[in-house]
BAPASE-688382 format. One record per residue: x, y, z of N, C-alpha, C, O in turn; residue in three letters. Coordinates in steps of 0.1 Angstrom, whole numbers, padded with zeros to 4 digits, always signed. Layout:
REM residues N
XYZXYZXYZXYZALA ...
This chain:
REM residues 284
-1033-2012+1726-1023-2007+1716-1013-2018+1714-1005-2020+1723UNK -1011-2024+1702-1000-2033+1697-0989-2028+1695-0979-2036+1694UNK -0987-2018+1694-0966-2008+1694-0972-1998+1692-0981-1995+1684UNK -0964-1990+1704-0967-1973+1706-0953-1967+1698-0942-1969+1703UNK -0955-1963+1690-0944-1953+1683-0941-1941+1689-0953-1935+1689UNK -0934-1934+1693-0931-1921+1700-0934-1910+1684-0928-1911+1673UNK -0943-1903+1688-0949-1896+1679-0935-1885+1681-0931-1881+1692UNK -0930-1882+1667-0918-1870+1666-0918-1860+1650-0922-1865+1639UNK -0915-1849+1653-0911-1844+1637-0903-1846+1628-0903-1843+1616UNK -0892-1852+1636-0877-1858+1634-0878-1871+1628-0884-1880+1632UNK -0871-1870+1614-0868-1880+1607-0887-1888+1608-0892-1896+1615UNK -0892-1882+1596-0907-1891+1599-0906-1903+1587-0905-1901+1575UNK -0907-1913+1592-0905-1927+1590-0919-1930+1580-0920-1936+1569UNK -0930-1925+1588-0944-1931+1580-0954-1922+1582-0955-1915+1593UNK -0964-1920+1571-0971-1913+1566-0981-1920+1569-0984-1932+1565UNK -0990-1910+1580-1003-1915+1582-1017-1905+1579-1017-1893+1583UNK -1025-1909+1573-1039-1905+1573-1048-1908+1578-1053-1919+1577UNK -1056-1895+1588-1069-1904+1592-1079-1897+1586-1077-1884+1584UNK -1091-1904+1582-1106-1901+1579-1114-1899+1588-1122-1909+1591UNK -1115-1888+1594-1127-1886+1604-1142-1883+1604-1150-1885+1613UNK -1146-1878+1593-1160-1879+1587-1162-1885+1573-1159-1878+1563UNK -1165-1896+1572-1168-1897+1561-1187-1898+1556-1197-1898+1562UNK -1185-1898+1546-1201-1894+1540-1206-1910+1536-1198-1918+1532UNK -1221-1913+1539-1225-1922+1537-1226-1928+1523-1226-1920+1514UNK -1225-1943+1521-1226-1947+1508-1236-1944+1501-1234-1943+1488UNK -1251-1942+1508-1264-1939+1500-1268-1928+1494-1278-1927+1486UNK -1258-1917+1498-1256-1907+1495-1252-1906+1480-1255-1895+1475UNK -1247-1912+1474-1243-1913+1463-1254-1910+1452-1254-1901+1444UNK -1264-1917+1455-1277-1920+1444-1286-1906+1444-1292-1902+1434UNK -1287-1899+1454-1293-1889+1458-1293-1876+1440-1284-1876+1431UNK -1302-1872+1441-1306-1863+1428-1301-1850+1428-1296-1842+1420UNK -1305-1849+1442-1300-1835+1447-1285-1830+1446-1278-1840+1445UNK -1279-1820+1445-1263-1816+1447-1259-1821+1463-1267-1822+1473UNK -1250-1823+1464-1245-1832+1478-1234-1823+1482-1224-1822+1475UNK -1236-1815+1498-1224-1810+1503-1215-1824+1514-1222-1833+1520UNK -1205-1823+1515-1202-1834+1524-1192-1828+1532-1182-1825+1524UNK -1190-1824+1547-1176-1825+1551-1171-1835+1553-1176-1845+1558UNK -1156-1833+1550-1150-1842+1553-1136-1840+1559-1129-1835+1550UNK -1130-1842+1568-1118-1837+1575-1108-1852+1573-1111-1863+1576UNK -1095-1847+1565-1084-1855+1568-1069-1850+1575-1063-1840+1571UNK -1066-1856+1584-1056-1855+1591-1043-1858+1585-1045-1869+1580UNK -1036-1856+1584-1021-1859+1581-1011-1862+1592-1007-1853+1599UNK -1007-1871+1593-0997-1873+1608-0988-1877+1604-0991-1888+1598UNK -0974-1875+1605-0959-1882+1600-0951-1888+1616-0946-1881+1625UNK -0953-1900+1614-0943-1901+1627-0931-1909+1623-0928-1915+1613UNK -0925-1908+1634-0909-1922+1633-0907-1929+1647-0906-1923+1658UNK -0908-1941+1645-0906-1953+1653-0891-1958+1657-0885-1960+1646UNK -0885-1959+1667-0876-1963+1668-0874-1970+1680-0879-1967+1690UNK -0865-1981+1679-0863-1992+1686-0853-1984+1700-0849-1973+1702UNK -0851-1998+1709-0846-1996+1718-0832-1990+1718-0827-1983+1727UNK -0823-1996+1704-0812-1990+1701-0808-1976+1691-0797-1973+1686UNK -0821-1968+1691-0820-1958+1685-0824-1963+1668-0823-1954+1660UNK -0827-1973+1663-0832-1978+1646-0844-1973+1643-0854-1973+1651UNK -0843-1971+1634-0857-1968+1628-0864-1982+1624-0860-1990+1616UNK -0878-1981+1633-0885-1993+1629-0895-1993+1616-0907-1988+1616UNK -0889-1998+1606-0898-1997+1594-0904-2008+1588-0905-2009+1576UNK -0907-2016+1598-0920-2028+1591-0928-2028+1597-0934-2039+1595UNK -0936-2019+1606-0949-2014+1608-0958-2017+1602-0957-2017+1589UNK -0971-2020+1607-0982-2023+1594-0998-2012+1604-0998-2006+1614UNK -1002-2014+1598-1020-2002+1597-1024-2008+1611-1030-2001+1619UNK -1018-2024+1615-1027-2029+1629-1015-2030+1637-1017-2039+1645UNK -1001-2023+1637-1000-2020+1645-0996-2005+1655-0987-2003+1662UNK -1006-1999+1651-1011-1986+1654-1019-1983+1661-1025-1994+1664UNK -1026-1973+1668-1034-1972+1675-1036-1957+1676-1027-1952+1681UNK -1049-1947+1672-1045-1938+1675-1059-1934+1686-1069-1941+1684UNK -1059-1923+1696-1068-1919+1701-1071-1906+1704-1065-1899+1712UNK -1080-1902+1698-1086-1885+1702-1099-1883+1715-1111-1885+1713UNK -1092-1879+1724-1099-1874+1734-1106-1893+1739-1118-1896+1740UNK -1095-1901+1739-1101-1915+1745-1102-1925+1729-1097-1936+1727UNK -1108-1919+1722-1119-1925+1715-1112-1929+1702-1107-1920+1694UNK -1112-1945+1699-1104-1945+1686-1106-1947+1674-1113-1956+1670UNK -1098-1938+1665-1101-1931+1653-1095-1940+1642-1084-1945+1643UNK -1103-1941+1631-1102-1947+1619-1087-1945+1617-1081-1936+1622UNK -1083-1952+1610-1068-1952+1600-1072-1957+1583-1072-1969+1579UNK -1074-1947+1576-1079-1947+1567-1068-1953+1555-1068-1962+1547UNK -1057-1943+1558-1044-1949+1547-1038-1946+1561-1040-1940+1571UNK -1027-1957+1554-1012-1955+1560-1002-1963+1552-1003-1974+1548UNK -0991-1954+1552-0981-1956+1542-0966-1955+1548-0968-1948+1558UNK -0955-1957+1547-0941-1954+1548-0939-1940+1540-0945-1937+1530UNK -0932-1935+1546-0929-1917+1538-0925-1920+1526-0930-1913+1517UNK -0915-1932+1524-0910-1935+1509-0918-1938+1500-0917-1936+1488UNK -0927-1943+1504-0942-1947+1494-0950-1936+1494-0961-1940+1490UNK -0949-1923+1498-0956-1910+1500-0946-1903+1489-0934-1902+1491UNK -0954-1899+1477-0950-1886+1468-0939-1875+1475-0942-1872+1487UNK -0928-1870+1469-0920-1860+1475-0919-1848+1467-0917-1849+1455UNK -0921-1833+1474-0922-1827+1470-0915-1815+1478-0917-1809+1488UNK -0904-1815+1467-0890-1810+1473-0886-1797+1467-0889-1792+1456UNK -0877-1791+1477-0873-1772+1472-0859-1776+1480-0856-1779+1491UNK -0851-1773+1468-0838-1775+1467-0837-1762+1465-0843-1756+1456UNK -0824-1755+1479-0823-1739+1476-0807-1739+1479-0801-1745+1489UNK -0800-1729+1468-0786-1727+1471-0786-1717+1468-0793-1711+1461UNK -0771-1715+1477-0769-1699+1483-0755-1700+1472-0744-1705+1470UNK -0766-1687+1467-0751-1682+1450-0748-1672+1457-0741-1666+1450UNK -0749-1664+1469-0738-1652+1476-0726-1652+1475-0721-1663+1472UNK -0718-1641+1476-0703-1640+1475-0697-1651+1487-0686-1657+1484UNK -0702-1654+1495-0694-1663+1509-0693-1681+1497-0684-1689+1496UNK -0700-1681+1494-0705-1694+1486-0699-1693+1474-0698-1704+1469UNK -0692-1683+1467-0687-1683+1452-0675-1699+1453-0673-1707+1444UNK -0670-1698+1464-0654-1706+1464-0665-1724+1467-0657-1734+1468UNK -0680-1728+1467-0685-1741+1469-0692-1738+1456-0703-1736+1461UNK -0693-1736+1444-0703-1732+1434-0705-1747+1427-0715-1753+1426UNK -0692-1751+1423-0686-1760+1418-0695-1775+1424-0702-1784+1418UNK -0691-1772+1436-0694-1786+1446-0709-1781+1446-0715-1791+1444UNK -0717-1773+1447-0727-1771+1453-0733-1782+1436-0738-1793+1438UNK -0731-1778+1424-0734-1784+1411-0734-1795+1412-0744-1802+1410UNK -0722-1800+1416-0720-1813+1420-0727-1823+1424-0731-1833+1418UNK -0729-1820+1441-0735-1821+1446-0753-1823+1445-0759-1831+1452UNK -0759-1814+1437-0773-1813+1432-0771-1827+1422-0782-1833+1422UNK -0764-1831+1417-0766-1836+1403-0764-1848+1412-0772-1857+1409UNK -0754-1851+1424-0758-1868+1428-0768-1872+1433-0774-1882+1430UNK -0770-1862+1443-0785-1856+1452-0798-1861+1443-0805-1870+1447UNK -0800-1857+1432-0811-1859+1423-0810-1874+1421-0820-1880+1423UNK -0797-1883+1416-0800-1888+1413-0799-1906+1420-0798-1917+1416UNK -0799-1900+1430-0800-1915+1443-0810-1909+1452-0815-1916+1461UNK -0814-1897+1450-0827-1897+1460-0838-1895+1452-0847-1904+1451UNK -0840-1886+1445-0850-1881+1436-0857-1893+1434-0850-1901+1427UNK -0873-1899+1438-0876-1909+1435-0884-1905+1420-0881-1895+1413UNK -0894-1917+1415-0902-1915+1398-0911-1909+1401-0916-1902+1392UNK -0917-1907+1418-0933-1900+1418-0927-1886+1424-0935-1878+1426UNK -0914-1883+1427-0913-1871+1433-0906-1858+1424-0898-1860+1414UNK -0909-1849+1427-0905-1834+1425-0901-1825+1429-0903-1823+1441UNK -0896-1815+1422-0882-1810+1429-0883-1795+1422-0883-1794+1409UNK -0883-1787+1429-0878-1769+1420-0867-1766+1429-0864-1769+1440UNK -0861-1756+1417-0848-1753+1424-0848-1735+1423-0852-1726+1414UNK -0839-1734+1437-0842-1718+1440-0831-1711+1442-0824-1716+1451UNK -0826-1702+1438-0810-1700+1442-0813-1684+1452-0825-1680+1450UNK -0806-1679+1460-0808-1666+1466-0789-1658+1470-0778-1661+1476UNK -0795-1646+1464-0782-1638+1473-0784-1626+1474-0779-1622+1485UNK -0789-1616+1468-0795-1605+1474-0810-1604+1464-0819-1595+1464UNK -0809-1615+1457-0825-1618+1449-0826-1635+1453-0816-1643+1455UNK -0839-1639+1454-0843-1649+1456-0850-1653+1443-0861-1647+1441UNK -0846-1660+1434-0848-1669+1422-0851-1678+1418-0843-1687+1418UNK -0862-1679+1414-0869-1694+1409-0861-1703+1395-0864-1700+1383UNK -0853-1710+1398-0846-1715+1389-0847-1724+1379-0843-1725+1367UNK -0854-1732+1386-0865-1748+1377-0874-1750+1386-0873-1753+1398UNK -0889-1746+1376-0899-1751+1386-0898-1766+1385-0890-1773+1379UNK -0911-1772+1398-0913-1783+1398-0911-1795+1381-0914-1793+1369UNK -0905-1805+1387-0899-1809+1380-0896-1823+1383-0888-1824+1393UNK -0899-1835+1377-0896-1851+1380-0881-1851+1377-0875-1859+1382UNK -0875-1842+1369-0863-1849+1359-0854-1838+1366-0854-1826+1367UNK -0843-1852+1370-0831-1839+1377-0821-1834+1363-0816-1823+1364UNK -0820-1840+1354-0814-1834+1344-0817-1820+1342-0809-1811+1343UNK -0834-1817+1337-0840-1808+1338-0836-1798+1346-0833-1787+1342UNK -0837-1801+1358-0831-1791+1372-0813-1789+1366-0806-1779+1365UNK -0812-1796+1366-0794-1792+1361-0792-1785+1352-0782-1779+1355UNK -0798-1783+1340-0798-1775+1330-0801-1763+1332-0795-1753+1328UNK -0812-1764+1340-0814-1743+1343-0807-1744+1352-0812-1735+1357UNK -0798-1748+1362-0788-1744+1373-0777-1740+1362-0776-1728+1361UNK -0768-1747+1352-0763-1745+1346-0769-1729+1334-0761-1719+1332UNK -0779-1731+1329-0778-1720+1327-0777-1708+1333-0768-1701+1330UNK -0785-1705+1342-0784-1697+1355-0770-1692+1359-0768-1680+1361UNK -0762-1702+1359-0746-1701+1361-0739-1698+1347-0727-1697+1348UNK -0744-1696+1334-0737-1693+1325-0743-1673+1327-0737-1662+1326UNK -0755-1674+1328-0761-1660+1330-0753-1650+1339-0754-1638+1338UNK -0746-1657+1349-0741-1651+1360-0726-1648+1358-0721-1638+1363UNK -0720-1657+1352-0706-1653+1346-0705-1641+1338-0697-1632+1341UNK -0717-1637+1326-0716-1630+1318-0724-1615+1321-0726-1605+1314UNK -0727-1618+1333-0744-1604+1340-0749-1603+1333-0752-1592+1328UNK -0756-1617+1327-0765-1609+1316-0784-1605+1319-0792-1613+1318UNK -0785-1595+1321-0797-1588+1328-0808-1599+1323-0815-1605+1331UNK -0808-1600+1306-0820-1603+1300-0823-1616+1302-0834-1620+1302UNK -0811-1626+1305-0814-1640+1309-0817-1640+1321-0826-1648+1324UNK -0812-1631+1332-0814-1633+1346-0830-1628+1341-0837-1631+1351UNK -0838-1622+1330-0847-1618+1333-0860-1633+1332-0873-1631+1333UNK -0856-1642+1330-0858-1655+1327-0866-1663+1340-0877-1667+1342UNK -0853-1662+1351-0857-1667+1363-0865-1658+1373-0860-1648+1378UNK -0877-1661+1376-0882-1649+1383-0882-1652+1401-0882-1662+1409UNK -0881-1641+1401-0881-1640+1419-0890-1643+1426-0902-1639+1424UNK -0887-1651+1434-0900-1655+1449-0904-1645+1459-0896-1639+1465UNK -0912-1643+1459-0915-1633+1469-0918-1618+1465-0921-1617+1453UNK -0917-1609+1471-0921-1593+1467-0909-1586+1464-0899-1585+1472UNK -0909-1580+1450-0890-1576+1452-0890-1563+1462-0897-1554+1464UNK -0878-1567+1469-0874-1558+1478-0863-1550+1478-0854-1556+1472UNK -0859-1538+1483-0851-1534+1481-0837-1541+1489-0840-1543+1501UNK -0827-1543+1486-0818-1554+1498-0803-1543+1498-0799-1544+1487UNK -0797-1537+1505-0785-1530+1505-0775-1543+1504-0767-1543+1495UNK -0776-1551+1510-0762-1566+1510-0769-1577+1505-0781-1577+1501UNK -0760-1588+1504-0760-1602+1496-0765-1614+1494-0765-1623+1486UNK -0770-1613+1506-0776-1629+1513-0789-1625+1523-0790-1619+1534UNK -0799-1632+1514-0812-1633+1520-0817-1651+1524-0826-1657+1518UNK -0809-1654+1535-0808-1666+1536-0824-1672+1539-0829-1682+1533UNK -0831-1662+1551-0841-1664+1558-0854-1664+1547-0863-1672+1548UNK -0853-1653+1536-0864-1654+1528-0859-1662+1518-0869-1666+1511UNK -0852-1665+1515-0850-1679+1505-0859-1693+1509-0865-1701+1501UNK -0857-1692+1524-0870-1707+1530-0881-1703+1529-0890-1709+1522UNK -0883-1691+1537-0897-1683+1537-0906-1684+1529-0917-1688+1532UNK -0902-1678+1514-0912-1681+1502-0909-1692+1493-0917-1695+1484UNK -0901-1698+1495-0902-1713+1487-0912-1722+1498-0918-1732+1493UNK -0913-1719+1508-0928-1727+1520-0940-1718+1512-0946-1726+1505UNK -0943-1706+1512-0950-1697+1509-0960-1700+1495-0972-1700+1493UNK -0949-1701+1487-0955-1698+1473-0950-1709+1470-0948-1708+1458UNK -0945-1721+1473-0939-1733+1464-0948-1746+1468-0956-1752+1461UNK -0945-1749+1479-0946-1760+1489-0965-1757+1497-0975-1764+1498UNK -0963-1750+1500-0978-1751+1513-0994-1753+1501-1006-1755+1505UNK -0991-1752+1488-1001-1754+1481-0999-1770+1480-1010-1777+1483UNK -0989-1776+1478-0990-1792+1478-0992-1805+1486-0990-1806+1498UNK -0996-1812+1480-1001-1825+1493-0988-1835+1492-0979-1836+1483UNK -0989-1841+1503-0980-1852+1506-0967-1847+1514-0964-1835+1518UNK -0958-1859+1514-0946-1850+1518-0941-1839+1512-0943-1836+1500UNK -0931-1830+1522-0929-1813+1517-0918-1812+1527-0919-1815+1539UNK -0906-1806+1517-0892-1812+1521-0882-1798+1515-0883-1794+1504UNK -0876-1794+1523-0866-1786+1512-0854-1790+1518-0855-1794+1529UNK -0841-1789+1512-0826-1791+1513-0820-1778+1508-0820-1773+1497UNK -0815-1773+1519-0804-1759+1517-0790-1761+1517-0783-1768+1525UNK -0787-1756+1508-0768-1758+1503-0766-1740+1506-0771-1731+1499UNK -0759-1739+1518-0752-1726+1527-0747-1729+1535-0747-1741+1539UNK -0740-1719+1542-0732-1716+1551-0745-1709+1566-0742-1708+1577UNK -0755-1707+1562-0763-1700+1573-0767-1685+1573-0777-1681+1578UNK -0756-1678+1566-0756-1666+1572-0768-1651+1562-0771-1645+1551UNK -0769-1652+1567-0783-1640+1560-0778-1624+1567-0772-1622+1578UNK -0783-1613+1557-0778-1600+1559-0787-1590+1552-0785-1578+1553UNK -0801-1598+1544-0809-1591+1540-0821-1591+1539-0828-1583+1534UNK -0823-1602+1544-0837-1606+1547-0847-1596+1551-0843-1585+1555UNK -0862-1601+1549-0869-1595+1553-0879-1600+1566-0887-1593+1572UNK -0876-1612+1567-0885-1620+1577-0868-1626+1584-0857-1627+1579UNK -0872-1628+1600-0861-1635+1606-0858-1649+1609-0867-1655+1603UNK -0851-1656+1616-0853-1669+1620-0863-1675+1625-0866-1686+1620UNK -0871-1670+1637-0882-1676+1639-0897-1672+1630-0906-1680+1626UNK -0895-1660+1627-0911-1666+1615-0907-1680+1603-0914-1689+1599UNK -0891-1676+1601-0888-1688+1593-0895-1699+1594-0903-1704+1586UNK -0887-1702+1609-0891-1713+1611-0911-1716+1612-0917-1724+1605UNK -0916-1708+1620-0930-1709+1625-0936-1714+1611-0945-1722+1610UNK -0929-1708+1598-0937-1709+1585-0943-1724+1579-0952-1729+1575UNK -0921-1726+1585-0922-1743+1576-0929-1748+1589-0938-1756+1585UNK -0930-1747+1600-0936-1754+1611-0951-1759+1606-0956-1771+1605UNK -0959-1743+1604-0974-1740+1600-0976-1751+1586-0985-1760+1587UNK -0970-1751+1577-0969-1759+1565-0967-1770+1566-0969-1774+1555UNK -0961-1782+1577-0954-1790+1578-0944-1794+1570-0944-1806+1567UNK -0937-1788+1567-0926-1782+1559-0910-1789+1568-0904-1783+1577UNK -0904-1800+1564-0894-1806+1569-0880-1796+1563-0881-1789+1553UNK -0868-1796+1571-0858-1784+1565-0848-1789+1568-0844-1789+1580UNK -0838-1799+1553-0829-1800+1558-0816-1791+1556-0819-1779+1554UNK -0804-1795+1556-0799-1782+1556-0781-1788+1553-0777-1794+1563UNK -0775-1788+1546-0761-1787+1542-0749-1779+1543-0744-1774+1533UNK -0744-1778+1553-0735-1765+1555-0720-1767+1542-0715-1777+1537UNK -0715-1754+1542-0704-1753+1530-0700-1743+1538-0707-1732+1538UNK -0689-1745+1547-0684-1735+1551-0667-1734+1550-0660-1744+1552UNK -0660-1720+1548-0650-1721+1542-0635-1715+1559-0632-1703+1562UNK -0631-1726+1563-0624-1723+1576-0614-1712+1577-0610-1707+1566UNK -0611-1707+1587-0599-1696+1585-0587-1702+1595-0587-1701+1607UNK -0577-1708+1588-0566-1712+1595-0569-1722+1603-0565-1723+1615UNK -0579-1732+1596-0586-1746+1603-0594-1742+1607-0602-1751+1604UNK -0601-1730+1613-0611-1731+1626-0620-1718+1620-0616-1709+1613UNK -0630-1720+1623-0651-1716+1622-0647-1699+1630-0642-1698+1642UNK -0649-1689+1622-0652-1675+1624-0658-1678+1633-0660-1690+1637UNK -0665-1661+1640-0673-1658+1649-0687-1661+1637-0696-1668+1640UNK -0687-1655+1626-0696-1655+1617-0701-1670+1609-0712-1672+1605UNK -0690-1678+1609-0693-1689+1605-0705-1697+1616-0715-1704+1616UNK -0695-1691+1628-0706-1702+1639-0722-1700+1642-0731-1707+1644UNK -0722-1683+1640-0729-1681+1642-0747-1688+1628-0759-1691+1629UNK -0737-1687+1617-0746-1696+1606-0748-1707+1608-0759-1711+1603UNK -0739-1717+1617-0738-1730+1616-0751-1731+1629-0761-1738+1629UNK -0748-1723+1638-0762-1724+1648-0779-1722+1639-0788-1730+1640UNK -0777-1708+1631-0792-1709+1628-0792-1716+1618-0802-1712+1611UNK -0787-1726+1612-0789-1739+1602-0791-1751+1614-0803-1757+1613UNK -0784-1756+1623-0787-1762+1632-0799-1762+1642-0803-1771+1649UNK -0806-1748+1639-0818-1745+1647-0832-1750+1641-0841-1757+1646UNK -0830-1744+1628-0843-1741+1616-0844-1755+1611-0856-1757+1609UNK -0835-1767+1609-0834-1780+1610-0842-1786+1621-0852-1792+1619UNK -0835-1783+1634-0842-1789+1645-0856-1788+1642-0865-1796+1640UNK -0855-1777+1643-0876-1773+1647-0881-1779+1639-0891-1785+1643UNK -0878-1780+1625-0888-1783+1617-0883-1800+1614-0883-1802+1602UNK -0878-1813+1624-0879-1820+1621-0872-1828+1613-0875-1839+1610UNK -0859-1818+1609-0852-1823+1599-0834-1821+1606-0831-1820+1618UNK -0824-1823+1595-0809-1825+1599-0804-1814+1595-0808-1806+1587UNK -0788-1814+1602-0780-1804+1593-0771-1812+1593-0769-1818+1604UNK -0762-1814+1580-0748-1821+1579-0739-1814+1579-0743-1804+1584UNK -0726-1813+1576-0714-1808+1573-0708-1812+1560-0700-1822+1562UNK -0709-1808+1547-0706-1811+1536-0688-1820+1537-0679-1814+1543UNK -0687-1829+1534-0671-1832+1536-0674-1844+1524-0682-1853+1524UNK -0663-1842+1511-0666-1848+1503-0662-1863+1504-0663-1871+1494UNK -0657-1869+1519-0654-1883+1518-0668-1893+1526-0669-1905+1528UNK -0677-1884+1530-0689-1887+1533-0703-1882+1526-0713-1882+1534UNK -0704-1878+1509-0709-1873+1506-0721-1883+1506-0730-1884+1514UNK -0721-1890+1494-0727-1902+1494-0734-1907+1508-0747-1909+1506UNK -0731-1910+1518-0733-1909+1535-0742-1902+1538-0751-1908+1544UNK -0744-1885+1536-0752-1876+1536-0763-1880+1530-0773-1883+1536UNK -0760-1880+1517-0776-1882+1507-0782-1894+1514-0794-1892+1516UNK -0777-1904+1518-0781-1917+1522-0788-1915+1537-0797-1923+1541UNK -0782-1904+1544-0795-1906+1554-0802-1896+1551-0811-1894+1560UNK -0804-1888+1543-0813-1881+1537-0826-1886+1532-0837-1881+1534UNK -0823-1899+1526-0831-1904+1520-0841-1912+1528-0853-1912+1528UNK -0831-1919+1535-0832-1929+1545-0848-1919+1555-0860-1923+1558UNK -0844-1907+1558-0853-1896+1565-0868-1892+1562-0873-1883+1569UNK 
C-alpha cells in the first residue's frame, strides 16, 4: 500500500468508485438480449496528515483497497469537488427563527454563490409546522432565491392560495405546535436526495429544536446514514441575557449530534465569520 488514508465519514475529501463485476468486451457483439450484473461501490474518504490537513493531492495509485485480502479494481476516482453536488438546503421559518429570517436570506444568497458549483444542485425546503418544498432542484441560486422570496412574500400576507404553490414533503400530518425540525431532514433524504447519484449533502439553518415531528432523532439520523446522506448544520440561536436556555442547549446538542453521525459539521452562525463558515463548507 503507497498511503493508507484513515477511511472516515467526516469531511470526505475524495470520491471513490469501485467496479467489481464487470461484463466481458465480446459480449457486446452477441445477437442475443444481454443480462449483465454489475455492482458499484461508492466509498468517500478523507486523508489527513500528521497535522490534522486534509491531504488533497492523492492520485488512483496511491490507494489501495482490499476486500477480504484480495485487491479490488479502482475503476474512477475523483476529489469530492470534481464529484456533482446534490444539495437540500432547509430553513426553519418557525416562530423561534422569525427574529434570523433576514440573515437566514442572506445568508442562502452568499452560500449559493461561493459554494454552489456549475455541475451542482440545490432545492430548497423551509419547515415549521408544514414541511415545504420551496425550489426544486435547481443549478441557479438566483432561481432558489426568488421562490424563498416569494414564499416570504406569501407568508407576510397568509395567503393560502400561494402557500398552495409550494407543496409539502412528506404525508400531511396533523401537527398541534410549530417546528417539525426532525421531518424536515427526514423527507428531504426520502423523497429528494436518496433517488440521486453522486455526492448528497443537506445544510440546515435552525436552532435544533423540533416539537412536532413525526420521526425522532435517531431514525433521522439512521436515514441520512442509510442514504449516505452528509448533514451539515448552522445554528441561529437567539441568547437570553448572554447565555443558551435549557432549550436552546438542548437544540444545539441534537444539531451537534445528527452532524456528527452523518459525517458532517455544526457551526455557530456569527456574522464576522460568515464567509469562514461557507469556506469550510466548501472546503468539506
Amino acid at each position: 500500500m503507497k498511503s493508507l488514508g484513515r477511511c472516515s465519514r467526516r469531511a470526505p475529501a475524495y470520491f471513490v468508485t469501485f467496479l467489481l463485476i464487470v461484463a466481458g468486451s465480446g459480449l457486446a457483439f452477441s445477437q442475443e438480449p444481454i443480462h449483465v450484473a454489475v455492482n458499484l461501490v461508492n466509498v468517500a474518504f478523507s486523508v489527513r496528515d500528521s497535522r490534522g490537513t486534509l491531504a488533497d493531492n492523492l492520485s488512483k495509485e496511491d490507494v489501495e483497497i482490499l476486500e477480504d485480502a484480495v485487491p479490488q479494481k479502482i475503476s474512477f476516482f475523483a476529489r469530492s469537488t470534481d464529484v456533482p453536488l446534490a444539495l437540500g438546503l432547509i430553513v426553519d421559518a418557525s416562530g423561534s427563527q422569525d427574529h434570523f429570517s433576514k440573515q437566514h436570506e442572506n445568508d442562502l444568497q452568499v452560500f449559493l454563490k461561493e459554494v454552489l458549483g456549475p455541475k451542482d444542485r440545490a432545492f430548497l425546503v423551509t419547515f415549521g409546522n408544514h414541511v415545504r418544498l420551496i425550489s426544486d432542484f435547481s443549478p441557479s441560486g438566483p432561481e432558489i432565491i426568488e421562490h424563498m422570496q416569494a414564499y416570504r412574500d406569501g407568508e407576510k400576507g397568509r395567503n393560502k392560495k400561494r402557500h398552495a404553490v409550494f407543496p409539502e414533503l412528506g404525508p400531511v400530518e396533523s401537527r398541534d405546535l410549530g417546528t417539525a425540525f426532525y421531518d424536515s431532514i427526514y423527507y428531504s433524504v426520502t423523497e429528494k436526495l436518496a433517488r440521486e447519484n453522486g455526492r448528497r449533502a443537506l445544510l440546515v439553518f435552525s436552532d435544533g429544536e423540533d416539537n412536532s415531528s413525526s420521526h425522532d432523532m435517531m431514525s433521522t439520523i439512521e436515514k441520512a446514514q442509510a442514504e449516505n446522506v452528509v448533514v451539515y448544520a448552522i445554528r441561529y440561536t437567539e441568547k437570553e441575557h448572554g447565555k443558551l436556555t435549557a432549550r436552546n442547549k438542548y437544540g444545539t446538542s441534537v444539531m451537534d449530534r445528527i452532524a456528527k453521525e452523518t459525517g458532517g459539521h455544526t457551526l455557530t452562525r456569527n456574522p464576522p465569520i460568515r464567509t469562514t463558515i461557507f469556506s469550510k463548507l466548501h472546503r468539506n
